[in-house]
CHARMM internal coordinates of N, CA and C (Angstrom, degrees):
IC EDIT
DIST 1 N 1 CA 1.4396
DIST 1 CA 1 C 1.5351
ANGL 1 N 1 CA 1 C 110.55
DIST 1 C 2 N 1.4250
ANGL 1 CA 1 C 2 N 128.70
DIHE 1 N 1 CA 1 C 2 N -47.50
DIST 2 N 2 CA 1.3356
ANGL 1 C 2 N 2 CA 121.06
DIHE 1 CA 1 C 2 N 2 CA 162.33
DIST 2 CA 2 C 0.9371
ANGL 2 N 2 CA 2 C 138.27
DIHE 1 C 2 N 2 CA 2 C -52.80
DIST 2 C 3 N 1.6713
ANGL 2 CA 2 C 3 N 109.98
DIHE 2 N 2 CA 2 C 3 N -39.18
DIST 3 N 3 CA 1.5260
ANGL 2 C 3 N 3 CA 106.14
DIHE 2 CA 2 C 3 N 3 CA 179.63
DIST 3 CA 3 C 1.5942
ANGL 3 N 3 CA 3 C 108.73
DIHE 2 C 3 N 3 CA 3 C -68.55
DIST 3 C 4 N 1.8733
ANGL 3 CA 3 C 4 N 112.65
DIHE 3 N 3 CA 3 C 4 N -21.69
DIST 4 N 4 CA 1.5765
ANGL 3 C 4 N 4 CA 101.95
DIHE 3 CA 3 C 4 N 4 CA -176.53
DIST 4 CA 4 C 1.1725
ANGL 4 N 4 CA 4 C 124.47
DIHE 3 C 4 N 4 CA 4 C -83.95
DIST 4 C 5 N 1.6406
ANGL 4 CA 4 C 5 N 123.37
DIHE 4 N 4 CA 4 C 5 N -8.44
DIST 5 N 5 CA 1.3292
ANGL 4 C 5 N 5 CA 142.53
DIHE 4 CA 4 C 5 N 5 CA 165.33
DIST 5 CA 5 C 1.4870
ANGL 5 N 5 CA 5 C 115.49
DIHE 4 C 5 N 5 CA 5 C -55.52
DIST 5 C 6 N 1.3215
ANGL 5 CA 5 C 6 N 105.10
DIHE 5 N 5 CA 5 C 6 N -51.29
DIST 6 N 6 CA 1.7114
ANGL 5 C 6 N 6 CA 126.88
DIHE 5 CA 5 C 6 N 6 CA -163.52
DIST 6 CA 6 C 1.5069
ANGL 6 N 6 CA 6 C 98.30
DIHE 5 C 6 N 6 CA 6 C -81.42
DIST 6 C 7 N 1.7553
ANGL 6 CA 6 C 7 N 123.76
DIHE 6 N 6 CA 6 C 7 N -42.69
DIST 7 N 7 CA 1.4050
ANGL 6 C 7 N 7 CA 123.04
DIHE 6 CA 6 C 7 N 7 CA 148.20
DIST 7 CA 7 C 1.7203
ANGL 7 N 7 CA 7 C 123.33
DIHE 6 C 7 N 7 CA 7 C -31.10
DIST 7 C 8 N 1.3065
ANGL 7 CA 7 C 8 N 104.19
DIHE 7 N 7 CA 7 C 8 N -62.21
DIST 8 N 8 CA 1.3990
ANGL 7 C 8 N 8 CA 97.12
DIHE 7 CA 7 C 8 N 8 CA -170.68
DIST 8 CA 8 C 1.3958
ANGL 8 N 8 CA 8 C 113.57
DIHE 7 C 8 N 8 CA 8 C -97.64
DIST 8 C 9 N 1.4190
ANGL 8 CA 8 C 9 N 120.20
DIHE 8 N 8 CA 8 C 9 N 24.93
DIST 9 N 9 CA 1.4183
ANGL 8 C 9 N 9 CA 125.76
DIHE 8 CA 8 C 9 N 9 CA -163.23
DIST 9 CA 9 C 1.6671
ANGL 9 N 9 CA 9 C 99.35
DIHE 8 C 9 N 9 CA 9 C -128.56
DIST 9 C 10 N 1.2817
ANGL 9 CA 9 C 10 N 114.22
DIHE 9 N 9 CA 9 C 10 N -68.68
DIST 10 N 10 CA 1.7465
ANGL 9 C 10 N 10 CA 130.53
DIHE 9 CA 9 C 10 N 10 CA -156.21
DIST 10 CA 10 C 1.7894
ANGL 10 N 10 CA 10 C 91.10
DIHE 9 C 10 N 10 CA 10 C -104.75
DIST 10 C 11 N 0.9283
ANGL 10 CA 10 C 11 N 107.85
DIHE 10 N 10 CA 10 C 11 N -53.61
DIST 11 N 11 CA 1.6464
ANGL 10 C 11 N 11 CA 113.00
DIHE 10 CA 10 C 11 N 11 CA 168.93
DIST 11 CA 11 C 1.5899
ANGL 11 N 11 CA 11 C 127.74
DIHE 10 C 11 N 11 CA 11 C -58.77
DIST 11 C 12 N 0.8415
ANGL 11 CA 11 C 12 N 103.97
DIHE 11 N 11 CA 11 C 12 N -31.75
DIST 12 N 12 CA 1.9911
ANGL 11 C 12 N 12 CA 118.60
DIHE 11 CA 11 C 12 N 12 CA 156.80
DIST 12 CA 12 C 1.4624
ANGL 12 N 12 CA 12 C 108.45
DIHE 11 C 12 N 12 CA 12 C -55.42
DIST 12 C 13 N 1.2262
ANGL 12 CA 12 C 13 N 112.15
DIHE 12 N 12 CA 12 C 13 N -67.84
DIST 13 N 13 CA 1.1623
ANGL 12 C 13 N 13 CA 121.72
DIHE 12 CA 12 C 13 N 13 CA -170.36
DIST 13 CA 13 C 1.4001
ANGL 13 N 13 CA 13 C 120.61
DIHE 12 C 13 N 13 CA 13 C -59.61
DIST 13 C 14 N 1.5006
ANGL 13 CA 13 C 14 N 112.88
DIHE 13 N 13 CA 13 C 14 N -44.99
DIST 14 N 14 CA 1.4742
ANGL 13 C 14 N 14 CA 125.37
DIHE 13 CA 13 C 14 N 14 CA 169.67
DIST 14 CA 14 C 1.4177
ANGL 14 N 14 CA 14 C 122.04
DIHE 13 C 14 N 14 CA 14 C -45.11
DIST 14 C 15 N 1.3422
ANGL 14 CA 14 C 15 N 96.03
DIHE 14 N 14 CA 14 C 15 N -47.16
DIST 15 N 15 CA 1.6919
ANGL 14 C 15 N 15 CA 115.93
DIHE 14 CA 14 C 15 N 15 CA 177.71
DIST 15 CA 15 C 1.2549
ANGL 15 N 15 CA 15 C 134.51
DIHE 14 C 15 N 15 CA 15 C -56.10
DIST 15 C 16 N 1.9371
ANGL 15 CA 15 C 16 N 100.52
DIHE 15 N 15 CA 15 C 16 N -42.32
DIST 16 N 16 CA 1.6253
ANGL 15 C 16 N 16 CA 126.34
DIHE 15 CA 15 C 16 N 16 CA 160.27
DIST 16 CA 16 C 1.5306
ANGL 16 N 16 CA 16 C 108.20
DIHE 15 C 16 N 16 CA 16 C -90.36
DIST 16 C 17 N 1.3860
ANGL 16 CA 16 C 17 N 130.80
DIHE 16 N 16 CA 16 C 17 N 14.96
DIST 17 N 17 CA 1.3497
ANGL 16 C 17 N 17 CA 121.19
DIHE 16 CA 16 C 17 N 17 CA 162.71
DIST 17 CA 17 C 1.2654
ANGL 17 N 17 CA 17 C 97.30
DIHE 16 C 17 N 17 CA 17 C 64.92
DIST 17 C 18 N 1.0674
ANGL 17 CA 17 C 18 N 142.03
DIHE 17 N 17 CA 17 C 18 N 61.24
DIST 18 N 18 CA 1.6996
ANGL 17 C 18 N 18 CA 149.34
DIHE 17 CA 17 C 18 N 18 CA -178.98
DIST 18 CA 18 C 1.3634
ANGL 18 N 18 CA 18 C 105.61
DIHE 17 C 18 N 18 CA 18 C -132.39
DIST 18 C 19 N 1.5528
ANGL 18 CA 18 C 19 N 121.54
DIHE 18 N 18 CA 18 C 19 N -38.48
DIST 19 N 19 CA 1.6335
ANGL 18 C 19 N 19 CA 125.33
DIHE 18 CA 18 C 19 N 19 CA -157.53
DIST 19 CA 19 C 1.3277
ANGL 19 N 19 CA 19 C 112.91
DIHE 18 C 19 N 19 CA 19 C -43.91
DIST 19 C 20 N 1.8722
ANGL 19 CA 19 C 20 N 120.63
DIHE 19 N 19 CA 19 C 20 N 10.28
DIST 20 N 20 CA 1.6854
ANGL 19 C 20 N 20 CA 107.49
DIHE 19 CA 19 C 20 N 20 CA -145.96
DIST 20 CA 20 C 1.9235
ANGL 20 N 20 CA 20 C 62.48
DIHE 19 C 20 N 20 CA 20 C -108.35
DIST 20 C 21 N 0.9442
ANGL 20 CA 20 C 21 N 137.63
DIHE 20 N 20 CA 20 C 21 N -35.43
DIST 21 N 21 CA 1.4140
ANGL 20 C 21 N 21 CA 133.94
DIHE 20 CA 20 C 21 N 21 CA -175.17
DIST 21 CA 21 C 1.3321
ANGL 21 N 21 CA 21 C 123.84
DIHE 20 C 21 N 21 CA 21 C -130.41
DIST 21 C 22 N 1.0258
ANGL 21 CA 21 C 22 N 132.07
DIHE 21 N 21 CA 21 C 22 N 24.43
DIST 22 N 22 CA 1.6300
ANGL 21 C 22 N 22 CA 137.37
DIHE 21 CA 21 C 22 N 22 CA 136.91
DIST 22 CA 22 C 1.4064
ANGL 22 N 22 CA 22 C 108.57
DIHE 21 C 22 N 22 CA 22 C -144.06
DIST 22 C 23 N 1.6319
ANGL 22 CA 22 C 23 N 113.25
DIHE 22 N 22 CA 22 C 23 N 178.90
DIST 23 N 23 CA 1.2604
ANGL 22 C 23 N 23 CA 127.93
DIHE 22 CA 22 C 23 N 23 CA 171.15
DIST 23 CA 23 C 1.2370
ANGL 23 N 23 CA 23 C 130.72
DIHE 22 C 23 N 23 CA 23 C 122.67
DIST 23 C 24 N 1.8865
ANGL 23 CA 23 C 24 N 95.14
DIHE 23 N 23 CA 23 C 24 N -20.30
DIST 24 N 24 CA 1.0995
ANGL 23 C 24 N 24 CA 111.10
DIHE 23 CA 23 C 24 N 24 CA 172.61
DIST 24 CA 24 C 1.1966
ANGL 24 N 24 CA 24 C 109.18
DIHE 23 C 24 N 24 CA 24 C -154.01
DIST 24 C 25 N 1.6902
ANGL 24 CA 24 C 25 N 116.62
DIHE 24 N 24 CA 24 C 25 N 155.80
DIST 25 N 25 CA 1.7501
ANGL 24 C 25 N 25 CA 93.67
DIHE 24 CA 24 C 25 N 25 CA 171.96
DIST 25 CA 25 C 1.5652
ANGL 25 N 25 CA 25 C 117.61
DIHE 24 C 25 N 25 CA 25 C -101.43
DIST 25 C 26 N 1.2142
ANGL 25 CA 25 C 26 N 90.48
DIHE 25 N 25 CA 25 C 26 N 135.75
DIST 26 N 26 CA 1.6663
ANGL 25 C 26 N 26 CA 117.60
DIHE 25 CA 25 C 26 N 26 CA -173.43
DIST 26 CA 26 C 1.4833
ANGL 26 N 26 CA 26 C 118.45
DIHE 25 C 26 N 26 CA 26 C -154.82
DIST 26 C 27 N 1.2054
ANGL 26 CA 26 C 27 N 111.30
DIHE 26 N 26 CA 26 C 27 N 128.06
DIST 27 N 27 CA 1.6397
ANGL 26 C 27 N 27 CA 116.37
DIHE 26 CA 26 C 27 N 27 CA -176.95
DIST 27 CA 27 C 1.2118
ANGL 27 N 27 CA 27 C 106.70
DIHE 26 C 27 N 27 CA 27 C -42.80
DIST 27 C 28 N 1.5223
ANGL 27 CA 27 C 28 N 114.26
DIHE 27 N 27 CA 27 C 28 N 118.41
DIST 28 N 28 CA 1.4338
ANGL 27 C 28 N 28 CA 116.40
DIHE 27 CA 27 C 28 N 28 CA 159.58
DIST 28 CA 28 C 1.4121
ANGL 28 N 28 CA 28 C 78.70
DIHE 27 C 28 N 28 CA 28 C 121.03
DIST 28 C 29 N 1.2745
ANGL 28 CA 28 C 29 N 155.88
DIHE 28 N 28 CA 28 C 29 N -46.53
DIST 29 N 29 CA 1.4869
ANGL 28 C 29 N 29 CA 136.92
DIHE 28 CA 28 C 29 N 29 CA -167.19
DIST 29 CA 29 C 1.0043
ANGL 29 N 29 CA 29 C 103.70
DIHE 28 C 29 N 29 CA 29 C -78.73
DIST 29 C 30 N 1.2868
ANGL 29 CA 29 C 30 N 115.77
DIHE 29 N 29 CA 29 C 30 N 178.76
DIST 30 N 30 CA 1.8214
ANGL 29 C 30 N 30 CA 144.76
DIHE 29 CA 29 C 30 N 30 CA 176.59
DIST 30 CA 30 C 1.4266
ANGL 30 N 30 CA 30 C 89.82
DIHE 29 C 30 N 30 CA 30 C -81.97
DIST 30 C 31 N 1.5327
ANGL 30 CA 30 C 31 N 101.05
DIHE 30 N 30 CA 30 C 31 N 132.96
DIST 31 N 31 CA 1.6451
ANGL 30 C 31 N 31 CA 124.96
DIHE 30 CA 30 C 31 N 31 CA 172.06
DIST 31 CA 31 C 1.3648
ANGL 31 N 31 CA 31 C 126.68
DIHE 30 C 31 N 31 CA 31 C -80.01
DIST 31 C 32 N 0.9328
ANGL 31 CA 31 C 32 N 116.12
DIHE 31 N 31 CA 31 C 32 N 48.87
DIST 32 N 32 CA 1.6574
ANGL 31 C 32 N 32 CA 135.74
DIHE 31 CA 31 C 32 N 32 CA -164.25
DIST 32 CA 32 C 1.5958
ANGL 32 N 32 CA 32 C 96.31
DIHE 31 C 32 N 32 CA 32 C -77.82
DIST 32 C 33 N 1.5113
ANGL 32 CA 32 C 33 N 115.53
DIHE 32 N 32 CA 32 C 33 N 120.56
DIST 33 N 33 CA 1.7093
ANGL 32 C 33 N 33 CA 101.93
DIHE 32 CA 32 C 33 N 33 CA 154.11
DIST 33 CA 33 C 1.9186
ANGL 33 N 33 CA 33 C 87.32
DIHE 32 C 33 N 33 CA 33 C 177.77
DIST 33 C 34 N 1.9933
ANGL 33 CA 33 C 34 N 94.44
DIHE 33 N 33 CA 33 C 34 N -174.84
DIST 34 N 34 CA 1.0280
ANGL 33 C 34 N 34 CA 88.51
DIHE 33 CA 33 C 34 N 34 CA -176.89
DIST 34 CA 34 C 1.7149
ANGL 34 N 34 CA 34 C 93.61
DIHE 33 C 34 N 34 CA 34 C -123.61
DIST 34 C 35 N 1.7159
ANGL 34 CA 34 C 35 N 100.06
DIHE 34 N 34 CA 34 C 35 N 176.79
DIST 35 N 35 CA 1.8078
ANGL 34 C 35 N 35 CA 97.46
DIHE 34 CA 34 C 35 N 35 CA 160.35
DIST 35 CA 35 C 1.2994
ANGL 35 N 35 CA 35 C 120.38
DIHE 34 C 35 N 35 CA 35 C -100.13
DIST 35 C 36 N 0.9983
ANGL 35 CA 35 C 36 N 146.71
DIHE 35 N 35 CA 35 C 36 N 91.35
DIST 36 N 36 CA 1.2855
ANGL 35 C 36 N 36 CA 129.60
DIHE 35 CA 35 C 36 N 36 CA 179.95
DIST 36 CA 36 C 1.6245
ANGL 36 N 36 CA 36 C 122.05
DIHE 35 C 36 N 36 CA 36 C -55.31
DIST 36 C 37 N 1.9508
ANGL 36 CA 36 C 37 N 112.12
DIHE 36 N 36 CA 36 C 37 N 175.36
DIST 37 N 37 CA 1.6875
ANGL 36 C 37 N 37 CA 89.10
DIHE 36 CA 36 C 37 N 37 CA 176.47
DIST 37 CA 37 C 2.2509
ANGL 37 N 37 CA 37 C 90.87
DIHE 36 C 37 N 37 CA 37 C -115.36
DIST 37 C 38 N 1.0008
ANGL 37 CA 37 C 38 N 105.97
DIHE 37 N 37 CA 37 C 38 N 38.73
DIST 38 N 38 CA 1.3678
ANGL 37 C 38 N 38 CA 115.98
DIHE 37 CA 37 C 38 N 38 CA -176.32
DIST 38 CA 38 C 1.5973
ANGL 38 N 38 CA 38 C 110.97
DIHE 37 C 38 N 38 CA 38 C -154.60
DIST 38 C 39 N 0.7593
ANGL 38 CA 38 C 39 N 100.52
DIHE 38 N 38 CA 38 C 39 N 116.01
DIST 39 N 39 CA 2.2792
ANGL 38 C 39 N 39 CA 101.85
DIHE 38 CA 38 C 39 N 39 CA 153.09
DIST 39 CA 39 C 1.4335
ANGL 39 N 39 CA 39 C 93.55
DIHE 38 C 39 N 39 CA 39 C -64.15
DIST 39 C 40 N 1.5600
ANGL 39 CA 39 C 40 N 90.68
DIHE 39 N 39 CA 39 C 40 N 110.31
DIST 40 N 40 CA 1.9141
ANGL 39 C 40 N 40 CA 109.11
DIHE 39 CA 39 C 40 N 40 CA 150.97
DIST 40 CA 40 C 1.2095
ANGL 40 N 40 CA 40 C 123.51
DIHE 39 C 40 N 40 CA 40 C -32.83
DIST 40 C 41 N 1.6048
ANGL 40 CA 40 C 41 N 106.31
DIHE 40 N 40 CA 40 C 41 N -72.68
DIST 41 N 41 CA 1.3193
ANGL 40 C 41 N 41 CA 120.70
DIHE 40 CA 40 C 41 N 41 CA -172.40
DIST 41 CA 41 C 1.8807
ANGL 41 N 41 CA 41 C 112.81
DIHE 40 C 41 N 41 CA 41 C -63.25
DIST 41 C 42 N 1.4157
ANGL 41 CA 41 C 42 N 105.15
DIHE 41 N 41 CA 41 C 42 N 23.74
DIST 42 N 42 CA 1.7077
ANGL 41 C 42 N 42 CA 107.96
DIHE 41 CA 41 C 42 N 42 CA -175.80
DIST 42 CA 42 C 1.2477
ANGL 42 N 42 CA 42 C 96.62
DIHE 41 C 42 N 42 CA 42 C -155.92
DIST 42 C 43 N 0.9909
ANGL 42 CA 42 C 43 N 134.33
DIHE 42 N 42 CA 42 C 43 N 49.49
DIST 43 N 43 CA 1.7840
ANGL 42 C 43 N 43 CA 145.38
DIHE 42 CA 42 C 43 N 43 CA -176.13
DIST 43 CA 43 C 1.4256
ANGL 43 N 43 CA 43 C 101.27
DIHE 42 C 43 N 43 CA 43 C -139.35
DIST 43 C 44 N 1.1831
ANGL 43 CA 43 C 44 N 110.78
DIHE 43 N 43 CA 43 C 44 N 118.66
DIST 44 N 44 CA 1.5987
ANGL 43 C 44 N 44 CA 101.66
DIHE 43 CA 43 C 44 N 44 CA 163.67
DIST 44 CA 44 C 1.6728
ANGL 44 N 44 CA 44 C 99.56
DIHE 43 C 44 N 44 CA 44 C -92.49
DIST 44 C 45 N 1.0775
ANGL 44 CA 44 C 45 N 124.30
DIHE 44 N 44 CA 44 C 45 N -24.22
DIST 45 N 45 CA 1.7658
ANGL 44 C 45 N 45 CA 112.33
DIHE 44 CA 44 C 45 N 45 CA 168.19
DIST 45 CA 45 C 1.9678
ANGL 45 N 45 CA 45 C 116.30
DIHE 44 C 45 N 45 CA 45 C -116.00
DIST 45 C 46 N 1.8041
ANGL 45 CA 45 C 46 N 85.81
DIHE 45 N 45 CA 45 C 46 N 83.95
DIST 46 N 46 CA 1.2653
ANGL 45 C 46 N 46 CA 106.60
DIHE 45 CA 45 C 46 N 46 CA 145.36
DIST 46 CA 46 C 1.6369
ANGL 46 N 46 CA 46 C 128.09
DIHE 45 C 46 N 46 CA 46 C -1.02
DIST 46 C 47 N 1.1059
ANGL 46 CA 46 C 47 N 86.05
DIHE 46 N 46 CA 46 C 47 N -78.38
DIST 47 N 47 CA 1.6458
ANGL 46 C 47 N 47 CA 120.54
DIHE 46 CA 46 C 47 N 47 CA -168.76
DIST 47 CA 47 C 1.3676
ANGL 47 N 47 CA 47 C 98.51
DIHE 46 C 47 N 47 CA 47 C -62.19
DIST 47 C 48 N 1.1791
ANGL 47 CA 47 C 48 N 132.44
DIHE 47 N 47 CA 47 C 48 N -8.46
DIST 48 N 48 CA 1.8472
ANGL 47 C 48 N 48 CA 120.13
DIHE 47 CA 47 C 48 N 48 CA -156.64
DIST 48 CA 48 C 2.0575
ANGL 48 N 48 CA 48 C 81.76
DIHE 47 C 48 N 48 CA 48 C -125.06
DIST 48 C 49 N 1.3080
ANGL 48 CA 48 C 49 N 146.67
DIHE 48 N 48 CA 48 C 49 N 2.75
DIST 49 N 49 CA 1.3230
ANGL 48 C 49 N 49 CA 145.22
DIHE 48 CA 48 C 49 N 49 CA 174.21
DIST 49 CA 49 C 1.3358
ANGL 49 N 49 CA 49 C 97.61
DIHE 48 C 49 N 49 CA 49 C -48.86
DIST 49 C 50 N 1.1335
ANGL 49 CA 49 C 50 N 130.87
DIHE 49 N 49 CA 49 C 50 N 139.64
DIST 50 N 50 CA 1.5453
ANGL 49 C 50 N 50 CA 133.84
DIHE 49 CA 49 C 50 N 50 CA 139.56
DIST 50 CA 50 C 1.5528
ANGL 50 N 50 CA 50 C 131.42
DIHE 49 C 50 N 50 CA 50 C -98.54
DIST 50 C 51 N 1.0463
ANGL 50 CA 50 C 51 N 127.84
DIHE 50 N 50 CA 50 C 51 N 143.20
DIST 51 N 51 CA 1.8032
ANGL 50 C 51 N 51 CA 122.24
DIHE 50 CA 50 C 51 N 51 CA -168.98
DIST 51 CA 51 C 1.1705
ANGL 51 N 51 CA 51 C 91.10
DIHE 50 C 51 N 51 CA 51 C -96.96
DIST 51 C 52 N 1.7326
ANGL 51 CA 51 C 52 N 128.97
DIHE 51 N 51 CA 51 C 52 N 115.91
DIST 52 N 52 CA 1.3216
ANGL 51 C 52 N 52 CA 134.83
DIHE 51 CA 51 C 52 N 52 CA 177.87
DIST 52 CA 52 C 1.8259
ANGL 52 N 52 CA 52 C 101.14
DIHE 51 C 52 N 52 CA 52 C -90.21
DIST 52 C 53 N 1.1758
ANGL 52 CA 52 C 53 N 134.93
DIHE 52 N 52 CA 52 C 53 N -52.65
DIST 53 N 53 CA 1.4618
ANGL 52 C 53 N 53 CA 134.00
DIHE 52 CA 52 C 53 N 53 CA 160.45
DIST 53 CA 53 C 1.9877
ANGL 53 N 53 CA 53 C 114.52
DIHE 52 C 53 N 53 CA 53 C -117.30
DIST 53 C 54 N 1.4506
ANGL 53 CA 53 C 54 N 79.44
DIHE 53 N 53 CA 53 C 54 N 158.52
DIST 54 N 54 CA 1.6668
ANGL 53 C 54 N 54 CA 104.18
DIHE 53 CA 53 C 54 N 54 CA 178.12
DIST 54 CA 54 C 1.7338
ANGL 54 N 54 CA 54 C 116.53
DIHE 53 C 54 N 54 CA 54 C -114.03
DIST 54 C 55 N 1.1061
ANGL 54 CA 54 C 55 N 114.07
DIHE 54 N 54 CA 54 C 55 N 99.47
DIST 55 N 55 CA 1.4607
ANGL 54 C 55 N 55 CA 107.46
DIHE 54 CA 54 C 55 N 55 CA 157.67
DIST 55 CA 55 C 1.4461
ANGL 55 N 55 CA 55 C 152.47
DIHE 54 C 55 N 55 CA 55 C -90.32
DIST 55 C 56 N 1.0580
ANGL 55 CA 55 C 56 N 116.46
DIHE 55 N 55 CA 55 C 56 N 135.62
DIST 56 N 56 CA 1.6465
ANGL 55 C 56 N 56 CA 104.99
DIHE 55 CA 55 C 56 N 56 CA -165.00
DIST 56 CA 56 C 1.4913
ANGL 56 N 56 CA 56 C 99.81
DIHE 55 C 56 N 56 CA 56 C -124.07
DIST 56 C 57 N 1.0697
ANGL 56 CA 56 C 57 N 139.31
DIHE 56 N 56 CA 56 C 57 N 160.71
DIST 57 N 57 CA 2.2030
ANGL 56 C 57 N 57 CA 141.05
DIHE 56 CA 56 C 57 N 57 CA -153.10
DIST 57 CA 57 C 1.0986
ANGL 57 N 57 CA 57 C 86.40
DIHE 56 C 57 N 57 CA 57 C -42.35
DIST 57 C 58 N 1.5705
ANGL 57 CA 57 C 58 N 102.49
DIHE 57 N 57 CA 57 C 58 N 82.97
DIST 58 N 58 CA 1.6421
ANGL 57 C 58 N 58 CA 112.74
DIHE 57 CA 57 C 58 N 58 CA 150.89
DIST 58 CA 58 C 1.2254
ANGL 58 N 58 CA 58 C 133.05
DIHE 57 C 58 N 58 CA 58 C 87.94
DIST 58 C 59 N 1.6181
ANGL 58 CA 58 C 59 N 111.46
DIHE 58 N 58 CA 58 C 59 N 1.16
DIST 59 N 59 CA 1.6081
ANGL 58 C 59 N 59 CA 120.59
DIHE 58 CA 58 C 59 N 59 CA -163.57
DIST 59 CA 59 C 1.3358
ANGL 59 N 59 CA 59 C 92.94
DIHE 58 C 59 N 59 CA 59 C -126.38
DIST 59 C 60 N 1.3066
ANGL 59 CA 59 C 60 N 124.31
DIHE 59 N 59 CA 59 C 60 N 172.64
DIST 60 N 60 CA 1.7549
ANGL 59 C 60 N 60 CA 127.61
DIHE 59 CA 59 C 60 N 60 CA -169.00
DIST 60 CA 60 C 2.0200
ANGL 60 N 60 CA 60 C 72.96
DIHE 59 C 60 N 60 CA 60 C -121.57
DIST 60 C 61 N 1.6599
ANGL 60 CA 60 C 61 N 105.23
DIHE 60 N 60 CA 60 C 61 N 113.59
DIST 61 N 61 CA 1.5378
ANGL 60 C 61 N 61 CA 97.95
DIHE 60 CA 60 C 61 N 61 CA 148.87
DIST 61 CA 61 C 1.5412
ANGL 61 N 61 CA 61 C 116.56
DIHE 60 C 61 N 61 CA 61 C -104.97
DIST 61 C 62 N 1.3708
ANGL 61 CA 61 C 62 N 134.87
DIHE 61 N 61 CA 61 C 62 N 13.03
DIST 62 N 62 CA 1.3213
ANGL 61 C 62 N 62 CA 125.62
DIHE 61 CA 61 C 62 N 62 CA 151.19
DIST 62 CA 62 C 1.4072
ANGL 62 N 62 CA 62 C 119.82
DIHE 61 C 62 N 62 CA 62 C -138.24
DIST 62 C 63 N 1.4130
ANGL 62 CA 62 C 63 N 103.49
DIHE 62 N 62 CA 62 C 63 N 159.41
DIST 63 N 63 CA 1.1391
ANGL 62 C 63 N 63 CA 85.01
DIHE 62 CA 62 C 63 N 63 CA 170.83
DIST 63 CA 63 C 1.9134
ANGL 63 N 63 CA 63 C 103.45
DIHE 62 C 63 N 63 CA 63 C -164.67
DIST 63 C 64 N 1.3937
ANGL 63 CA 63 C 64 N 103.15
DIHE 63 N 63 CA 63 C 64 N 141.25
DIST 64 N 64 CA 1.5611
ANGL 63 C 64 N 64 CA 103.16
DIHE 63 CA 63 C 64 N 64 CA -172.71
DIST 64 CA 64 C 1.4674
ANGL 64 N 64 CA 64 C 119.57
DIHE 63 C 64 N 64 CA 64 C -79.99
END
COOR INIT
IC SEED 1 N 1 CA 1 C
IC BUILD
């Protein structure tokens, strides 16, 4: 589960040459992420997570 987080998270970014300002959160980057209504890493069904909000540099654009 970490390594696929850090894939589609820090590894995205690396790939598009972005990592210097998103990918992760850290002061000074873009606030990109989601909320989940579960910890991943404590789910035995994955598949059943829901995304309760969406953030984009710093603003919530969804939200359930």
């Amino acid at each position: 589960m970490a390594e696929a987080i850090e894939v589609f998270t820090l590894g995205g970014a690396r790939a598009s040459g972005l990592d210097d300002v998103t990918g992760s959160l850290t002061p000074g980057r873009s606030a990109d992420f989601v909320v989940l209504d579960r910890d991943p890493f404590r789910t035995a069904d994955l598949a059943a997570t829901r995304v309760l909000e969406t953030w984009f540099a710093g603003r919530r654009v969804f939200r359930r």
